[in-house]
N, C-alpha and C positions, 0 to 999 in steps of 0.2 A: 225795891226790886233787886234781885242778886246780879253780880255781875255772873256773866255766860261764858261758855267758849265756843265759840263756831268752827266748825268743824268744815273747810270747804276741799272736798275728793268726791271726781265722779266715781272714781271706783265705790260703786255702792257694797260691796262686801269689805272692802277696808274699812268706810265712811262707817259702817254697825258695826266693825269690831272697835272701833275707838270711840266711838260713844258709847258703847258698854263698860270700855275700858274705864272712862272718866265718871260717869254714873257709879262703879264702884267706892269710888273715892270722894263723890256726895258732890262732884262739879255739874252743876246743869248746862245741859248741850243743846246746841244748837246745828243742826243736819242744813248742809246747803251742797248741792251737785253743780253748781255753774256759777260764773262771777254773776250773774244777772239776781241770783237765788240768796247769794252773799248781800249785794249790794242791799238788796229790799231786806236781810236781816239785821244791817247794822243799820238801814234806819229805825226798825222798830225795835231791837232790842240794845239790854244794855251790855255790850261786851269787851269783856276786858282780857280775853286771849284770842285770838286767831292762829287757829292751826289750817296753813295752808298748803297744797299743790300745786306748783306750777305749769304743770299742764293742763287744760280744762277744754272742754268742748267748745268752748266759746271765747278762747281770750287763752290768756297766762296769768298764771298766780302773781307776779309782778305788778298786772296793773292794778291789782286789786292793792297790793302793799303800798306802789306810790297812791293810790286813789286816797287812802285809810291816813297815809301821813300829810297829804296834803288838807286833807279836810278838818283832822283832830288836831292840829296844834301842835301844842304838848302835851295834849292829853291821852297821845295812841294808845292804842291795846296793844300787848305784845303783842308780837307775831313770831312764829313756830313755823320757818320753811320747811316740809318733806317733798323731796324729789330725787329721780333717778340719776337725773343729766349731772353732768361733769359740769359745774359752776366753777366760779371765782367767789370766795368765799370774801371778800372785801366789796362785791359787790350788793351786800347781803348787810354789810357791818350792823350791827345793833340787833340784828336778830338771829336767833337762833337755827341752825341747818342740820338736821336728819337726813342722812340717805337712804333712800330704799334700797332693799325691805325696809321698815320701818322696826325698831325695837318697841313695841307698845309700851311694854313696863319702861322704857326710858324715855318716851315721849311720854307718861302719866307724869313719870317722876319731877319732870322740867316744869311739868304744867304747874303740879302742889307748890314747887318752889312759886313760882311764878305768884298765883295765887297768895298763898298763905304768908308768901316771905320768908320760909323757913327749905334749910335743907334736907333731903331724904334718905 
């Protein structure tokens, strides 16, 4: 089985434009609109990026990040923050931060590194 990227934004018009985006480039996606729809896709799939929101209808994207490091080890998936809010980017360390709007072509570009190991 391939490793995926989950894609968690309720904005459902974001959430299709970036899985189109990554489908271009031959990543299979995985769509989740709430941390509830997340949590039930990293137990059945196998994912090795998380692109995440921090705002969500039901929680923050945070818990979903300490959830994913707590449970994997050393074996996390990246994680890919996109959010609006004024962060502290050290609170974040290790993974990567996008502000919105979101640049797509340079949220794909991070993902291919990510993935493939190579730069773009």
């Amino acid at each position: 089985m391939l490793p995926k990227v989950l894609i968690l934004e309720d904005d459902r018009q974001l959430n299709r434009l970036l899985r189109k985006g990554f489908e271009t480039v031959n990543l299979t996606v995985v769509q989740a609109y709430s941390l509830a729809e997340a949590y039930s896709a990293l137990e059945r799939e196998n994912i090795a990026i998380i692109v995440t929101d921090l705002g969500l209808p039901d929680g923050d994207g945070t818990e979903l990040i300490d959830r994913v490091k707590t449970r994997s080890g050393g074996n996390c998936p990246k994680i890919i923050v996109m959010t609006g809010r004024d962060i502290n980017q050290n609170s974040y360390k290790g993974h990567d931060i996008l502000q919105k709007p979101v640049n797509v072509t340079e949220l794909i570009r991070l993902a291919i590194q990510v993935r493939y190991g190579r730069r773009i």
